[in-house]
C-alpha positions as a Python dict, from the first residue, in 0.01 Angstrom:
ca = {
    (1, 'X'): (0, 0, 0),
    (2, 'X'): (71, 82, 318),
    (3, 'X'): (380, 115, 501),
    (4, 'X'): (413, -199, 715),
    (5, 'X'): (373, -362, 354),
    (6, 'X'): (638, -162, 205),
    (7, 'X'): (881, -305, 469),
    (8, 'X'): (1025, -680, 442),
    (9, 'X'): (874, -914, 604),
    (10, 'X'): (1006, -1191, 853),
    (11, 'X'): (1019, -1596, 841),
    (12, 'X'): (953, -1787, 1102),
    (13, 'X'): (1078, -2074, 1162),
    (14, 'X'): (816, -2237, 1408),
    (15, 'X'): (855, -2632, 1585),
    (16, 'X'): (448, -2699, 1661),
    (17, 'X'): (588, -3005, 1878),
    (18, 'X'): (515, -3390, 1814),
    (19, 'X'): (144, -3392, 1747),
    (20, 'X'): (-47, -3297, 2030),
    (21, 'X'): (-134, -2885, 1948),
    (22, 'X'): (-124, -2783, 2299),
    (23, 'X'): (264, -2869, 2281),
    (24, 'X'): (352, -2563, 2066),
    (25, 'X'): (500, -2295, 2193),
    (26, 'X'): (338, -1978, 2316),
    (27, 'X'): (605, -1854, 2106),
    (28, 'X'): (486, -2009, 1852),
    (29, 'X'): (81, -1962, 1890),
    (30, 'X'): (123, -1608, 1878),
    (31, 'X'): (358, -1585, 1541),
    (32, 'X'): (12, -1774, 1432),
    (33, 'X'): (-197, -1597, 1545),
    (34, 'X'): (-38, -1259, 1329),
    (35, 'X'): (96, -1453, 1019),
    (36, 'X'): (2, -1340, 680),
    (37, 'X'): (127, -1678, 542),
    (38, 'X'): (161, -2002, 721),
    (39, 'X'): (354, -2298, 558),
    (40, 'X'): (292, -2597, 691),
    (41, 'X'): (385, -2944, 702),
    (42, 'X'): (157, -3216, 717),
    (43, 'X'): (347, -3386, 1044),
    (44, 'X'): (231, -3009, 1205),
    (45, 'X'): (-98, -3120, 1424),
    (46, 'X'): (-368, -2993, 1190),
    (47, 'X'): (-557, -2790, 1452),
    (48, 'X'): (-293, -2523, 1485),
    (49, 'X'): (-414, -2442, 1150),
    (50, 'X'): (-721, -2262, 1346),
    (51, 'X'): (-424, -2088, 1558),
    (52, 'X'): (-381, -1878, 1217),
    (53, 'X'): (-569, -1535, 1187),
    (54, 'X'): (-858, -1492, 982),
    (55, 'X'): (-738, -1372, 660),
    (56, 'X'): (-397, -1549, 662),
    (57, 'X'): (-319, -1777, 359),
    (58, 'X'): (-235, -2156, 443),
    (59, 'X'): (12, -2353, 212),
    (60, 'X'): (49, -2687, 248),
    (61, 'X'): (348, -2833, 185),
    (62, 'X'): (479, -3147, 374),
    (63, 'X'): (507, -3502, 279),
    (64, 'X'): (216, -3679, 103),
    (65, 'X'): (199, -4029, 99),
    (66, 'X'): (610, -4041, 122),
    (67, 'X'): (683, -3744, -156),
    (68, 'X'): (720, -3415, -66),
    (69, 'X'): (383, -3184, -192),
    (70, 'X'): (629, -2926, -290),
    (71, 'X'): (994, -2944, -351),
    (72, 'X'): (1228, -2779, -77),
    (73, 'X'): (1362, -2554, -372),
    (74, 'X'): (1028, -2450, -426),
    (75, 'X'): (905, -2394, -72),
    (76, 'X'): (1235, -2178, -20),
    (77, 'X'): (1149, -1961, -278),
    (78, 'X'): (832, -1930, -184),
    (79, 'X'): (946, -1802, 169),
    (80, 'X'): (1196, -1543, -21),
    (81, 'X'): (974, -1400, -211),
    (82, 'X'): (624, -1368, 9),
    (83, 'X'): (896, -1222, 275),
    (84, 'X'): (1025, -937, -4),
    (85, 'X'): (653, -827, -42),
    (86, 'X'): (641, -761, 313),
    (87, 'X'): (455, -1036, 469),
    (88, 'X'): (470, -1199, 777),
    (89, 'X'): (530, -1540, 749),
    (90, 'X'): (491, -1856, 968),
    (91, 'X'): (702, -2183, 854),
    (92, 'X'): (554, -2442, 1066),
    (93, 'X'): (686, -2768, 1107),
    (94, 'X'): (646, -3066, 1287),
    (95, 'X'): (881, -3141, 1629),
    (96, 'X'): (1147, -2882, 1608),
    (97, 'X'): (1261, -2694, 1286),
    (98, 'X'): (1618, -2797, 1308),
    (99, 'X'): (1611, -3182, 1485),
    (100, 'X'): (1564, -3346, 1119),
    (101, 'X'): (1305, -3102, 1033),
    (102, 'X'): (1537, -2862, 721),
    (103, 'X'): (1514, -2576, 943),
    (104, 'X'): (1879, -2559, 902),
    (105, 'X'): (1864, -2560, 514),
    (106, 'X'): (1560, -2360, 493),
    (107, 'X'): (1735, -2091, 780),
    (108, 'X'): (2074, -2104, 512),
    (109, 'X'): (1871, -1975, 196),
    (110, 'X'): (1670, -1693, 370),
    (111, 'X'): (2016, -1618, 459),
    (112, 'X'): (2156, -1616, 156),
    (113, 'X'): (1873, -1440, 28),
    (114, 'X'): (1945, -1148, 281),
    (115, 'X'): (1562, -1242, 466),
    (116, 'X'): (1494, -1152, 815),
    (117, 'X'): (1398, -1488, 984),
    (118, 'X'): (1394, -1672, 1349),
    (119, 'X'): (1415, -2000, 1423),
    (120, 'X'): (1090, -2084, 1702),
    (121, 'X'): (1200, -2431, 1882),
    (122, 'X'): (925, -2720, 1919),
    (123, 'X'): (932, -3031, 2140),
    (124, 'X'): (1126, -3263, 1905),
    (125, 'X'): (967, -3635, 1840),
    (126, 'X'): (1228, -3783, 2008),
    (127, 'X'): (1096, -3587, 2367),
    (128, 'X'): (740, -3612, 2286),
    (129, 'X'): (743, -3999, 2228),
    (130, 'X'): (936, -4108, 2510),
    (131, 'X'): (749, -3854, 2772),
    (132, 'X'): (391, -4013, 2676),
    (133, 'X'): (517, -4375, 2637),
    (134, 'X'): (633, -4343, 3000),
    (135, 'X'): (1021, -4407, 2914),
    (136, 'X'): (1255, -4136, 3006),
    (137, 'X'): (1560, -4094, 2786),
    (138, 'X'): (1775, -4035, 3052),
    (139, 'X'): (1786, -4191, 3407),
    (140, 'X'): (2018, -4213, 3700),
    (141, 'X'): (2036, -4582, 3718),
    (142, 'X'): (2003, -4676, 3347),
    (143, 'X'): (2104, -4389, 3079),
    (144, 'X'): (2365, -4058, 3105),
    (145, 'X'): (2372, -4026, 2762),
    (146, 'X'): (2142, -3993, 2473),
    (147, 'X'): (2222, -4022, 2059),
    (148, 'X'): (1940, -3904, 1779),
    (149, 'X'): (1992, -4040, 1499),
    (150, 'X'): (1719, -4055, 1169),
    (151, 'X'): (1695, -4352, 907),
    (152, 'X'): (1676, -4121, 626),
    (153, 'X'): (2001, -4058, 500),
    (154, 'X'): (2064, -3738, 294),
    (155, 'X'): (2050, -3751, -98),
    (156, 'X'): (2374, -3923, -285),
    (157, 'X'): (2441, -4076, 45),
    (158, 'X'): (2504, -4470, 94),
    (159, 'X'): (2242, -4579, 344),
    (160, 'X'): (2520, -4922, 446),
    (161, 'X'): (2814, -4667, 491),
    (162, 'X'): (2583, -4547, 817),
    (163, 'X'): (2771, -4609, 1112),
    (164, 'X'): (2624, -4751, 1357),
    (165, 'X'): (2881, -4745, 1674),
    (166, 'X'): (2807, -4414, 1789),
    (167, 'X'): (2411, -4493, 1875),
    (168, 'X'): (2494, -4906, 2019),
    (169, 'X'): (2750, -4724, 2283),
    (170, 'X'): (2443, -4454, 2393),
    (171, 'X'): (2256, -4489, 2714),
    (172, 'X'): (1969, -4446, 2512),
    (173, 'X'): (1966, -4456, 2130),
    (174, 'X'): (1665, -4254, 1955),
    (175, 'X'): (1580, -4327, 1562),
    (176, 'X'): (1379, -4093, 1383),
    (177, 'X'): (1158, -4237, 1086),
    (178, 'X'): (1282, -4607, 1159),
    (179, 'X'): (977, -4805, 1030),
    (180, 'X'): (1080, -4838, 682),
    (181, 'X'): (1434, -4937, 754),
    (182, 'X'): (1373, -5138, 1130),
    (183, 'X'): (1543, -5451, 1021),
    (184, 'X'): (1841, -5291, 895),
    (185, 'X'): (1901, -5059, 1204),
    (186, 'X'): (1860, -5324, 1423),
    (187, 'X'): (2056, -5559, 1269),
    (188, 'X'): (2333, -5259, 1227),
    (189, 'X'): (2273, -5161, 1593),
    (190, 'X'): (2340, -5497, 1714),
    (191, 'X'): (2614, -5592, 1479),
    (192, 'X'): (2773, -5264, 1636),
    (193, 'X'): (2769, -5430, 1952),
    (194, 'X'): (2438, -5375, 2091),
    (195, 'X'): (2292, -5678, 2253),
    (196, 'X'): (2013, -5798, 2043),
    (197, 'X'): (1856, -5842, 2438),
    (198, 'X'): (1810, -5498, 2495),
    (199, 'X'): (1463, -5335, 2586),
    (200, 'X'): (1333, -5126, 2210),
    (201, 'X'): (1038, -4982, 2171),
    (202, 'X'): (842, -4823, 1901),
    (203, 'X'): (610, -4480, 1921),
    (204, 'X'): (361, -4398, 1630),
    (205, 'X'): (188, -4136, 1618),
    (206, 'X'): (327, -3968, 1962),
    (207, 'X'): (130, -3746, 2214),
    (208, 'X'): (-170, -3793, 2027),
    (209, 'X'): (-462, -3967, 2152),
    (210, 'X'): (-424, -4261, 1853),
    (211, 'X'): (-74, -4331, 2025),
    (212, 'X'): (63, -4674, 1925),
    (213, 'X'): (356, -4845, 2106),
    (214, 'X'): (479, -5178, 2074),
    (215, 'X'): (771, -5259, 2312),
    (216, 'X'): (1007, -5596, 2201),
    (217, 'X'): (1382, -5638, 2251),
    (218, 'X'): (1659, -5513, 1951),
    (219, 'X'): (1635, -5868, 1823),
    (220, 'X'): (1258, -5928, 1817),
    (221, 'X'): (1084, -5537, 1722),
    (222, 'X'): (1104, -5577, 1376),
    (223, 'X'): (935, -5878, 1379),
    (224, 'X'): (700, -5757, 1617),
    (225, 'X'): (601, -5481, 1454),
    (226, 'X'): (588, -5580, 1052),
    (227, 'X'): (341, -5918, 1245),
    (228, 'X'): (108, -5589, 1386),
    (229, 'X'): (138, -5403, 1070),
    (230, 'X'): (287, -5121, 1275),
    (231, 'X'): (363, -4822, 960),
    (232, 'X'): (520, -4455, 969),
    (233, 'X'): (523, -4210, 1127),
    (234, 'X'): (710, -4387, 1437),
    (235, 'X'): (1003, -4338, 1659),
    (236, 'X'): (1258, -4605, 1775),
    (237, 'X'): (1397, -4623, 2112),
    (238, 'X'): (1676, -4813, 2173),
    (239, 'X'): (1813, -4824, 2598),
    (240, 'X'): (1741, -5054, 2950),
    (241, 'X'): (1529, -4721, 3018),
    (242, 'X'): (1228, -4921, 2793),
    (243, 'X'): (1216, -5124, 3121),
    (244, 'X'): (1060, -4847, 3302),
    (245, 'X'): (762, -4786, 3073),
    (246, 'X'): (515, -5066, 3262),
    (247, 'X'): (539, -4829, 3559),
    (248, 'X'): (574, -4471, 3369),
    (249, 'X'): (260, -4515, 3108),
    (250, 'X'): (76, -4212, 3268),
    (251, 'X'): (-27, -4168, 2921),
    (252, 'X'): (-220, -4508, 2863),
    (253, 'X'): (-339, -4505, 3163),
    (254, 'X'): (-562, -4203, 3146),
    (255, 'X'): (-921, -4288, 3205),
    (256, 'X'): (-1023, -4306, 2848),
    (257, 'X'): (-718, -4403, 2681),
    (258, 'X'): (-771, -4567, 2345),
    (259, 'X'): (-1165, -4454, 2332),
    (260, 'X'): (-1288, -4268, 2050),
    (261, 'X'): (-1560, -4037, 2167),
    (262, 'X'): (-1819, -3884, 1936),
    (263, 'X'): (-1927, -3503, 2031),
    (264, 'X'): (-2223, -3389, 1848),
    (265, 'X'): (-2309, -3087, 2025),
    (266, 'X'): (-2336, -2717, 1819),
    (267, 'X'): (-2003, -2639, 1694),
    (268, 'X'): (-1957, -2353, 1925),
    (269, 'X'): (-2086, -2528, 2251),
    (270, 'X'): (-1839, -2823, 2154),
    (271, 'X'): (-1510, -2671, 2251),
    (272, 'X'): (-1490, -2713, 2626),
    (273, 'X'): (-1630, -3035, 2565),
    (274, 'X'): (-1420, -3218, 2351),
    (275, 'X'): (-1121, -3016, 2581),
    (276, 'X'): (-1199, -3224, 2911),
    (277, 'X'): (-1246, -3565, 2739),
    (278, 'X'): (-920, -3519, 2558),
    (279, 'X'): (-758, -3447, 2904),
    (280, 'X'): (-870, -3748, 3021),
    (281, 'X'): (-728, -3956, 2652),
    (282, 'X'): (-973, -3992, 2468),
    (283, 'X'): (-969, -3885, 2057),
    (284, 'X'): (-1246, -3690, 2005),
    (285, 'X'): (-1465, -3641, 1665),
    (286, 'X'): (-1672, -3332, 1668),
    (287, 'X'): (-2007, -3423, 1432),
    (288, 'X'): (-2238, -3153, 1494),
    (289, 'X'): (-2611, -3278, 1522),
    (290, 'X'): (-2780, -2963, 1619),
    (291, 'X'): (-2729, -2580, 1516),
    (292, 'X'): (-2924, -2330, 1745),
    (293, 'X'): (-3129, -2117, 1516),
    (294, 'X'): (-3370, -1798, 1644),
    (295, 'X'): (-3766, -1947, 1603),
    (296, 'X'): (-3975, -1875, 1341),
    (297, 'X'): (-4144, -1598, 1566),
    (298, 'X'): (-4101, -1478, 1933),
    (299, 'X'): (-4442, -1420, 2027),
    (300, 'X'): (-4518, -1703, 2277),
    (301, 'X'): (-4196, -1570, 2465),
    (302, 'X'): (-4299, -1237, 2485),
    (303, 'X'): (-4635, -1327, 2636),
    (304, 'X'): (-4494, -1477, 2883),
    (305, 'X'): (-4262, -1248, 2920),
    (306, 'X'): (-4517, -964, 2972),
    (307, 'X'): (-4684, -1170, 3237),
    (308, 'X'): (-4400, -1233, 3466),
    (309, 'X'): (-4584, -1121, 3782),
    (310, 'X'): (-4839, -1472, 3710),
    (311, 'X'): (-4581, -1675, 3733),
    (312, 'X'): (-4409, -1865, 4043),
    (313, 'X'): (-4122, -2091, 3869),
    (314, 'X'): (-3876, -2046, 3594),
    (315, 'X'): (-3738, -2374, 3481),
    (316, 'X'): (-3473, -2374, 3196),
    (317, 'X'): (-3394, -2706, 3007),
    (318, 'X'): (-3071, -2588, 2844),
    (319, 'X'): (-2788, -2383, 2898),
    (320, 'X'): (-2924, -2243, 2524),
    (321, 'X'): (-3235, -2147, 2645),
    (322, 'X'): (-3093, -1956, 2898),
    (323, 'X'): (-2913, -1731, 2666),
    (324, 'X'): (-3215, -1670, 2424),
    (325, 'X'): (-3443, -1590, 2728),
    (326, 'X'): (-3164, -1343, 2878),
    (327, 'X'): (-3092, -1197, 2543),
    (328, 'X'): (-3504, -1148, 2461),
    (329, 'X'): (-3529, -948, 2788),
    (330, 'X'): (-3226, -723, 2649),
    (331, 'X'): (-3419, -676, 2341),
    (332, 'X'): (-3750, -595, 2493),
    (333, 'X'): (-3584, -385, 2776),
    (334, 'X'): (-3731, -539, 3049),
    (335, 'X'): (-3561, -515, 3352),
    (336, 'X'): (-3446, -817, 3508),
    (337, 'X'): (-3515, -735, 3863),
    (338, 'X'): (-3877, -822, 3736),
    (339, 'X'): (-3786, -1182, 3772),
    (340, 'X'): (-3744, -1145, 4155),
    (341, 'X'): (-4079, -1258, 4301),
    (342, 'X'): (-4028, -1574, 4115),
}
């Protein structure tokens, strides 16, 4: 054993942002990149999952299907006791640990436990969903203030004893996980004294290139969105700053918004690929068609290759072919000024 294992480990606490994996932290993306363990929840975007070292373990433990894959008791102890063996480990979570995300509960128990941990802060829902539906919580002329607020209430609580005052008297009023309970929040929201006239909107799936939203007033969303069939995981927001999204939607606008684009090149050719097309919004599937393989023998290339001085052009079909021909000159040793008279 050696000594960096006799030595308690460290929990980390790590927000991997709203969906889109470039939204992590670098913070973050390096803790993966050195993590024995990594936790994860299945709101964290899936990719970081690569972000993890070879060797690391991956656990995961978020929500499936509305029930939690593993209890929080259980993924506490978990934590506790892979830390006391002396591993590093990485508790990733979707948005930000401690914005309705049991980072605080989960920070309390390694605590308790006397566990070395940090809390790593992610771009909560909330600031991914408005940013890429083009409505900004805050704004000079219509919002100063801003309220979070989640539908899930905590256990042994009475979901009708919420109240509702403090998010109808926000600028902008931000529900997390509203889907399941949209008729009841608006209804409290505008029984609080919110007009039933003012601008909501609805963000599934934010930052990523699936992005849904469906924009209505307090009155009308619910109905909107139960007529488009419109399910979790989706973020209300509530505020006359929804009136700004037909001129903000930088998102939707990107060239190929809402296109689903197919990439089948070799999976290690793919990367820079699939990077630009995302850039420009589209959701990309990477189906590898091809894998580059060595040929069943090299001799036709190394004929050629021994008659350089015959030949006038060198024409390459394929950035591929260009490394194999490169790479059989390095293995033959011949020297590639021999390639000048063509």
């Amino acid at each position: 054993m050696t000594a960096r294992r006799r030595q308690a480990g460290t929990v980390y606490l790590v927000g991997a942002g709203p969906g889109d994996p470039a939204l992590i932290t670098v913070r973050g993306r390096d803790l993966l990149a050195r993590a024995d363990l990594v936790i994860c929840d299945a709101l964290a975007p899936g990719a970081l999952r690569r972000e993890a070292r070879p060797g690391a373990t991956i656990v995961e433990v978020g929500p499936a299907h509305g029930r939690r894959a593993l209890e929080q008791a259980s993924i506490n102890r978990l934590m506790i006791a892979r830390a006391r063996r002396g591993l590093n480990v990485v508790r990733l979570k979707g948005g930000d640990p401690c914005i309705f995300g049991r980072g605080g509960e989960e920070a309390e128990a390694l605590a308790t436990a006397g566990v070395r941990f940090e809390i790593v802060p992610g771009v909560t829902s909330a600031l991914g969903a408005a940013a890429t539906a083009g409505i900004p919580l805050t704004h000079r002329r219509h919002a100063s203030s801003v309220v979070l607020a989640t539908a899930h209430v905590g256990r042994g609580k009475d979901a009708s004893a919420v109240d509702w005052k403090p998010l109808a008297g926000a600028g902008s009023a931000v529900v997390y996980m509203a889907v399941g309970r949209l008729e009841e929040i608006t209804a409290g929201l505008a029984a609080a004294g919110r007009s039933p006239t003012t601008p909501a909107a609805l963000v599934r799936w934010a930052t990523r290139p699936d992005q849904e939203v469906l924009v209505g007033t307090l009155g009308s969303l619910a109905g909107l969105a139960r007529r488009a069939g419109l399910g979790p995981p989706a973020i209300l927001i509530v505020g006359d700053v929804v009136r700004l999204r037909p001129r903000l939607d930088w998102f939707g606008r990107r060239p190929l918004a809402g296109r689903t684009v197919v990439v089948t090149r070799a999976r290690e050719q793919s990367a820079s690929l699939s990077a630009l097309l995302e850039e420009d919004g589209a959701r990309v599937l990477e189906a590898p068609a091809i894998e580059i393989v060595p040929p069943t023998s090299w001799a036709p290339l190394d004929r050629a290759l021994a008659a350089l001085d015959r030949f006038n052009i060198l024409i390459f079909t394929s950035v591929n072919g260009v490394a194999r021909f490169f790479g059989r000159l390095e293995d033959r040793r011949i020297d590639i000024r021999d390639l000048a008279g063509l």
